[in-house]
N, C-alpha and C positions, 0 to 999 in steps of 0.2 A: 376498466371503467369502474367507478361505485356503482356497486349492486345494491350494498345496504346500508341503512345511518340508522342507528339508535340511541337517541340521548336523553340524560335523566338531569335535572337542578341545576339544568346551565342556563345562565341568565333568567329568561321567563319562560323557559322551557321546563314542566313537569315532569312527562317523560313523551316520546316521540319515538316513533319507530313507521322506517317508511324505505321501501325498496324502489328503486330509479333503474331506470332502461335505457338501452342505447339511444342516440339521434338527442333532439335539441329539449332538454328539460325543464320547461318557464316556469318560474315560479313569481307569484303576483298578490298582490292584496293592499289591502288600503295602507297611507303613509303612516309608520310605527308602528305598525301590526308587527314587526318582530321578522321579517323578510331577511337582513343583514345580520341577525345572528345567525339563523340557516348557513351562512358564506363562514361567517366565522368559526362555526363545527366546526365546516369540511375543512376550512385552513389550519386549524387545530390537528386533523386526521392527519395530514398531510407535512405537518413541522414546524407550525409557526408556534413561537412563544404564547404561553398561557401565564394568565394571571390570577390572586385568588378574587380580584373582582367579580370572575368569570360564575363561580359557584349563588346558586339560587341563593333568596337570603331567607335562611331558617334552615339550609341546609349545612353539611360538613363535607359535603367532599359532590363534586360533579363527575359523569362519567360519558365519556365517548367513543363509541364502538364501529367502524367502520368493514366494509368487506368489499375487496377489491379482486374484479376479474380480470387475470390477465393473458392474453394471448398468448402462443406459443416463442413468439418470437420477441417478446417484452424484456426489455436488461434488465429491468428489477430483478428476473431468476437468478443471472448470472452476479446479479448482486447482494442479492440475501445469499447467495453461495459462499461468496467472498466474506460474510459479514458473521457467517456461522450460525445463519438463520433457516431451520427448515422449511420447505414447501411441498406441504404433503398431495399439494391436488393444483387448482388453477384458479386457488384464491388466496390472498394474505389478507390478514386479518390486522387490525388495530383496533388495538384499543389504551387511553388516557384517563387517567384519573385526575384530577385537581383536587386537594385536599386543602382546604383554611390551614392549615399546619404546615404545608409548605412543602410536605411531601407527595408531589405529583410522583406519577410514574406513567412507565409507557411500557406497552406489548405489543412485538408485532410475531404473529404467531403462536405467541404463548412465552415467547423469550422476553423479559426483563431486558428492555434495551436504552442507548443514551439516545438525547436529542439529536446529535450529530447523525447516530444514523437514520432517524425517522425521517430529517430534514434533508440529507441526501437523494435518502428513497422515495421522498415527496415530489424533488424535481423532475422525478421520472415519471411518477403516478398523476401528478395535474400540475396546473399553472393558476394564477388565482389573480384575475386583473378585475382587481377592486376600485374603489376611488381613491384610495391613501397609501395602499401598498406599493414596496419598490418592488417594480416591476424587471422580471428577467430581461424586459427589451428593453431596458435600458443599461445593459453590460455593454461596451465593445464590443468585447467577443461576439455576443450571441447578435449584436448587429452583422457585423463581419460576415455571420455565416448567413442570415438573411440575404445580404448582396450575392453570396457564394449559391448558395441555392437557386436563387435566381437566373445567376450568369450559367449554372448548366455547365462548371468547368471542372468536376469534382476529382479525375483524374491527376488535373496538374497541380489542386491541391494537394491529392493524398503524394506526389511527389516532392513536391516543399516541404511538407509534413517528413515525408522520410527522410530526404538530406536534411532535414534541419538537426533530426535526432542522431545523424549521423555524426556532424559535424559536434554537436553537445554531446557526446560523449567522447570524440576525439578531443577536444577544448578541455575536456575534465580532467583528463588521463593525462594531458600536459599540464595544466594547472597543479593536478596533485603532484606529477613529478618536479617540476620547478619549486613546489613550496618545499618539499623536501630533501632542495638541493646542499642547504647546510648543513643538515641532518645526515646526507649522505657523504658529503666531504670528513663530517669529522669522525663516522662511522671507517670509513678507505681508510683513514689513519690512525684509529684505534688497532684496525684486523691488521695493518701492515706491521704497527709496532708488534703484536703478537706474536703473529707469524714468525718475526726474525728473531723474536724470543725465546721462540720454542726449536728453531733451526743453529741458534748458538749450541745449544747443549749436544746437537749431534747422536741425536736417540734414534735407537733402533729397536722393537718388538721386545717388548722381556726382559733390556737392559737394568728395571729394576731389579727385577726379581735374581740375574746374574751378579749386578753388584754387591745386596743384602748377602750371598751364598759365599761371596769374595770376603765381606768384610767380617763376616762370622766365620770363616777361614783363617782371615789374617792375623785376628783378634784373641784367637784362640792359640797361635799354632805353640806358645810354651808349653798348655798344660795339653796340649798334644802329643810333641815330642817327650815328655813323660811321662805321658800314660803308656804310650806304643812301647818305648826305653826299655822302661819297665817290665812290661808283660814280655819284652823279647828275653829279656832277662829270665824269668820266671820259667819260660819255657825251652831256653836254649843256652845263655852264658854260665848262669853259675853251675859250680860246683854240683849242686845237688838239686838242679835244675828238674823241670817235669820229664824231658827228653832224657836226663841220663836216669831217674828215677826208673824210669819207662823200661829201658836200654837193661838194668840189673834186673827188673820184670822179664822182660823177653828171654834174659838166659834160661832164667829157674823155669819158666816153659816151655820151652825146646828139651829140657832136660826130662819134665814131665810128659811131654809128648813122646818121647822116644820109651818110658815106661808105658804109658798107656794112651795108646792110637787115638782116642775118642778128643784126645784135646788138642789133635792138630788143628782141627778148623776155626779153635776159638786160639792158636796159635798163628793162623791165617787175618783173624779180625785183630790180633794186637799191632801185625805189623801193617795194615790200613790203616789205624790210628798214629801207631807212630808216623808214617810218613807224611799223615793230614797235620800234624803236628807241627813237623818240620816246613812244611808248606807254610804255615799259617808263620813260622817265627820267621821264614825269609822274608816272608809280606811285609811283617814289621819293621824288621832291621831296613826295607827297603824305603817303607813309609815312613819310616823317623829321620833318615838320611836325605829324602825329598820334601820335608817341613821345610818351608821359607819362613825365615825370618828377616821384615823386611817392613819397619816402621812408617818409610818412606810412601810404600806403596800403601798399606794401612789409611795415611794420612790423606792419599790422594783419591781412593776409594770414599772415604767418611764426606770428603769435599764432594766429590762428585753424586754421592748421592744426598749432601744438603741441598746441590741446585736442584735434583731431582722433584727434595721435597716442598720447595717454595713453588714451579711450576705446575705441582700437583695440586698446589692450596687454591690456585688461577684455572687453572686450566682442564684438569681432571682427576680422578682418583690414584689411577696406575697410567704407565707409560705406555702402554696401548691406547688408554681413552686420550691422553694427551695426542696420541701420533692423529687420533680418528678426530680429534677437534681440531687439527691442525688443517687436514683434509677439508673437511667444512667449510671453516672460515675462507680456504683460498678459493675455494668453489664460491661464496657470496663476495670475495672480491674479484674475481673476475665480474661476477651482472651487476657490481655496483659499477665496476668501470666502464661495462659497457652501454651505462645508463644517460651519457650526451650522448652517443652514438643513435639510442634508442628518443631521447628527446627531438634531435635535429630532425629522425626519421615521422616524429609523430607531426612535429613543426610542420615539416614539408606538405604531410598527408591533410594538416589542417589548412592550409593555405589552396590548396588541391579542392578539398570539399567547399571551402567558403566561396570559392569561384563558383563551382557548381550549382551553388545554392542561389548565389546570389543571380545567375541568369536566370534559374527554376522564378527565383521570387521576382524578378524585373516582369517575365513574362507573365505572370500572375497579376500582377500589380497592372499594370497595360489593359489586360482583360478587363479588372476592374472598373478600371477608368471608364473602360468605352461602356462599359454596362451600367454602371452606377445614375448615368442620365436616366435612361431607358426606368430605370427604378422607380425614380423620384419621379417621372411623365405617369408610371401607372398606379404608383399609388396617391397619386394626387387625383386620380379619375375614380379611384375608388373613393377617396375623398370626398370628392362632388358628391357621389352619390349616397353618402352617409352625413349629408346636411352640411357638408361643410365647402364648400364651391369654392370662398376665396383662400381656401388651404393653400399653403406653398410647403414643398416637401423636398429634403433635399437629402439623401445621402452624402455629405460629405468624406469626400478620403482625403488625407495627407500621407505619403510614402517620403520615406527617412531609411536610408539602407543600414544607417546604426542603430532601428531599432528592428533587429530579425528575432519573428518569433515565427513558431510553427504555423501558424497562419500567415508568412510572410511579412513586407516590410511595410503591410499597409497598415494606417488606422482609420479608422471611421466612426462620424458620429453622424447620427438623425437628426438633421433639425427642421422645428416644425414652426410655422406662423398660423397660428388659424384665422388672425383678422385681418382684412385692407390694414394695410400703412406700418402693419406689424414687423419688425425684422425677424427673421429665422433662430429661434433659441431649441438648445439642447430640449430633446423631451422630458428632461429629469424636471426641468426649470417651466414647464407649461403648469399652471396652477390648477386647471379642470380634469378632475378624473374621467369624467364621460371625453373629452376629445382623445385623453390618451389611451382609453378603451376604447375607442371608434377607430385610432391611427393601430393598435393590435388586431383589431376585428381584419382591417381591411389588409395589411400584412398576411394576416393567416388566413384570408377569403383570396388569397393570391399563390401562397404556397406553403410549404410545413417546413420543417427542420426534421419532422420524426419521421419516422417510417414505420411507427407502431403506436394505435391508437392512445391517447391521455384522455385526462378529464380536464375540459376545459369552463373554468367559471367569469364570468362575466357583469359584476357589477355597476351600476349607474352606465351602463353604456346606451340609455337614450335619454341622459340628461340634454333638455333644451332642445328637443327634438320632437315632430314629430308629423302624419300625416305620412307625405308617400315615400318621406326620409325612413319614417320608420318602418314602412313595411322594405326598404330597403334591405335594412339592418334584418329584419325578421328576415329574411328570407337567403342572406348570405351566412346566419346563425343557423341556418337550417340546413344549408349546404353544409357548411363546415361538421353540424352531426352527422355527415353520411361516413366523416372520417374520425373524428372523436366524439365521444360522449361531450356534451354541452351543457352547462347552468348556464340562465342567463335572469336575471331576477330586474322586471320589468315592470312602468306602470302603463305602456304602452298595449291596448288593444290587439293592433295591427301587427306588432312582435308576437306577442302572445297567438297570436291567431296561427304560425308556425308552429306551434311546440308540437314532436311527438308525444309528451306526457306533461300535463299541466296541474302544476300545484297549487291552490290557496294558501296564503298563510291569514289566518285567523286569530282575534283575542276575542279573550272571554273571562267573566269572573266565577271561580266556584272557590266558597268557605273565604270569601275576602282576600282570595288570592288571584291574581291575573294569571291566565294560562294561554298559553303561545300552541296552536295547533298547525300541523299544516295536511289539508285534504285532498288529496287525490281527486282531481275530477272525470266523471264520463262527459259523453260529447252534450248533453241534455245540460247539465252542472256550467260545462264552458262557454255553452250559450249565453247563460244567466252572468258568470262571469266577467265576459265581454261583453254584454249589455252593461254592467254595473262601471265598469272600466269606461265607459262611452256616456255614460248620460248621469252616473251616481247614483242615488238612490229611486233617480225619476224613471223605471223601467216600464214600456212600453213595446208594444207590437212591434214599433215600428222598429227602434233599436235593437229589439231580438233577431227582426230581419237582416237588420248589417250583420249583425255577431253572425251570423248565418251565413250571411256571404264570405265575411270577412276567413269562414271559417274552410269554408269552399274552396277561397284560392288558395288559405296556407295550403290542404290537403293535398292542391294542384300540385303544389311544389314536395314536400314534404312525402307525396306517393303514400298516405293513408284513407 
């Protein structure tokens, strides 16, 4: 509920500051006393568009500050959650700026927020049935669930509601696969040519890196076979070869060892070298006689690793990552093949839920029907008794099985006549804001949509009304605050004579400027008040005594 309003240079408002209470809040006072800007704050707090008309004139900027309590169980929490809005305790705060410059702003909390979410979180916080505003009851939807609340079926609602999301996301999942059946056609035959691309060349782990070793082999093997030649040469054919060099060493040491014993062991390390020697020149003679020469093979090596390198420019860097992208691809063409397989099966499951749904919504719809009379019988009773007797009220449904939506196949609209001879029009299309505040009064004097108190405002709802129509209205405005906070901005008496907290709104002039007040009254103040409402300026005894009565029975009701 608004606990607090504090406003400064809005319209003829100087500054105001004034805290509201649960149950029915009247505020009253003489006609242009400034009553319908008070509506227009709170619609301001709450997300309606602001304009720089709005700002006092001599001022630069207007400012509106609100404080709202909210219960434990209130979605606004779980919606400043969402929205990245703290809630430090069991109130959100707002506050608006209107600047002549054009830079409003808004705070809710303290955070810098956009219109979208104050106007969000507005729908949650109050409702504001004015005389000129579009009214929430006049959405479909929020008809719909009026009949829906009513008919007491909310179970085999929240089962439509499921199959229906079932089915919309089944419906999706094929949709996206169907759009992207082209996509995936030409995809299966990009991978296929791949694949058989990379299965021509007949690669095995490493093949690069064994070819490169082959053709730097092949490539090489002249100045091979004469280096090896050579060095066999060096150390074993010729003449004066390193082995016979070695061989006339070894004698003259055998000779010296047999003079003197100490150089047998270094007689022992000559002939481990010679014989390493001789080792090392059979290796040679062996490796220069096993040199291939063989242009042929060269030729076919160089080729086979140019396809290598074209496949690597496509496909990967070495011949491992090509085998591992090969791997891959044939893995996404297998689920790309198996994606009719996968369609037919979603197909099926979609045809499966739409049946489902659509007996969920038949049976839903039926209920409708039979209850929808029952509707329009009581709120037409409510009717009568908020001055309106020759009302005709009709919930209209039409069901269409091609239009399913989560509320099933039905639609509906209200339509209202308020006069003899009148035919039944849309309520968007009734011109009187008081009857279409009287036709919401009586809807919500019958049952709620929320489950968690709002602030509910109520303007011109006793236009052309009055006597014991109005204490009608007072006193289902008074019931309805036992479950939400109430504005209801009246010049009726007999409404007023309900209020748990009754306000004046007052003008006045100080320094040549008009000032828009609104007073708080006690029970002494609302006397005078309802006397002034009753007779105007000519107060008397006796009119005090009505205001007295009158005040009597709101309290009967109202339990003050």
């Amino acid at each position: 509920m608004l606990r607090f309003l504090s406003v400064e240079n809005f319209a003829l408002i100087d500054h105001l500051e004034v805290e509201f209470t649960q149950g029915l809040n009247l505020i009253t006072g003489e006609t242009g006393s400034g009553k319908s800007i008070l509506v227009e704050a709170v619609g301001l707090l709450v997300g309606e568009r602001a304009s720089q008309e709005m700002v006092r004139q001599g001022c630069t900027q207007a400012r509106l500050e609100g404080i709202f309590a909210l219960s434990e169980e209130h979605p606004a929490r779980s919606y400043l959650l969402e929205a990245g809005i703290p809630l430090e305790s069991e109130e959100i705060i707002i506050r608006r700026e209107i600047s002549l410059t054009g830079t409003n702003k808004i705070f809710i909390n303290g955070v810098l927020s956009p219109l979208t979410v104050l106007a969000h979180l507005g729908t949650l916080l109050a409702d504001i049935h004015g005389q000129h505003e579009q009214q929430l009851l006049l959405n479909p939807n929020v008809q719909l669930q009026f009949l829906d609340a009513f008919s007491a079926h909310g179970q085999l609602l929240d089962e439509v509601k499921s199959s229906f999301l079932q089915l919309q996301a089944v419906r999706s999942e094929v949709g996206q696969l169907l759009a992207s059946e082209q996509e995936r056609l030409q995809r299966l035959d990009m991978l296929r040519f791949q694949i058989a691309d990379i299965e021509k060349l007949q690669l095995r782990a490493g093949m690069d890196v064994e070819l490169e070793a082959q053709r730097g082999l092949l490539a090489s093997a002249e100045k091979r076979s004469e280096a090896s030649q050579q060095t066999y040469q060096l150390l074993y054919e010729r003449e004066e070869s390193s082995l016979s060099l070695l061989h006339q060493v070894e004698k003259n040491l055998e000779e010296l060892s047999r003079l003197d014993q100490q150089f047998q062991p270094v007689m022992a390390k000559l002939r481990d070298l010679r014989y390493s020697l001789e080792e090392i020149a059979y290796q040679l003679r062996d490796y220069t006689n096993a040199i291939e020469f063989n242009p042929d093979r060269l030729e076919a090596v160089q080729e086979r690793l140019a396809e290598i390198q074209k496949a690597r420019r496509k496909y990967g860097d070495t011949v491992d990552e090509i085998l591992a992208y090969s791997q891959e691809i044939q893995r996404e063409v297998q689920e790309l093949s198996h994606r009719e397989t996968q369609i037919e099966q979603l197909t099926e499951k979609e045809k499966k839920l739409g049946t489902e749904y659509l007996e969920l919504a038949r049976r839903l719809s039926q209920e409708r029907h039979q209850k929808a009379p029952l509707l329009s019988q009581q709120v037409e009773r409510e009717l009568a008794d908020l001055h309106m007797e020759s009302a005709v009220f009709m919930a209209h449904l039409s069901t269409s099985e091609d239009r399913a939506t989560e509320q099933g196949i039905d639609r509906i609209e209200f339509l209202l006549s308020a006069n003899v001879g009148e035919a039944p029009q849309p309520l968007g299309k009734i011109a009187s804001g008081g009857e279409l505040s009287r036709t919401v009064l009586a809807l919500k004097s019958m049952l709620t949509l929320e489950n968690y108190s709002k602030t509910l405002v109520f303007d011109e709802v006793d236009a052309g009304i009055g006597g014991s129509v109005a204490s009608s209205i007072g006193e289902r405005l008074a019931r309805l605050g036992t479950q939400h906070q109430v504005f209801c901005v009246t010049h009726l008496p007999q409404i007023a004579s309900y209020a748990s907290q009754h306000f004046h709104v007052a003008k006045r002039t100080s320094a040549q400027r008009t000032i828009v007040e609104l007073i708080p009254l006690d029970r002494k103040d609302r006397v005078e008040e309802l006397s002034r409402m009753m007779a105007g300026n000519a107060l008397t005894e006796i009119t005090r005594k009505q205001a007295r009565e009158l005040l009597r029975r709101g309290r009967a009701v109202v339990g003050s």
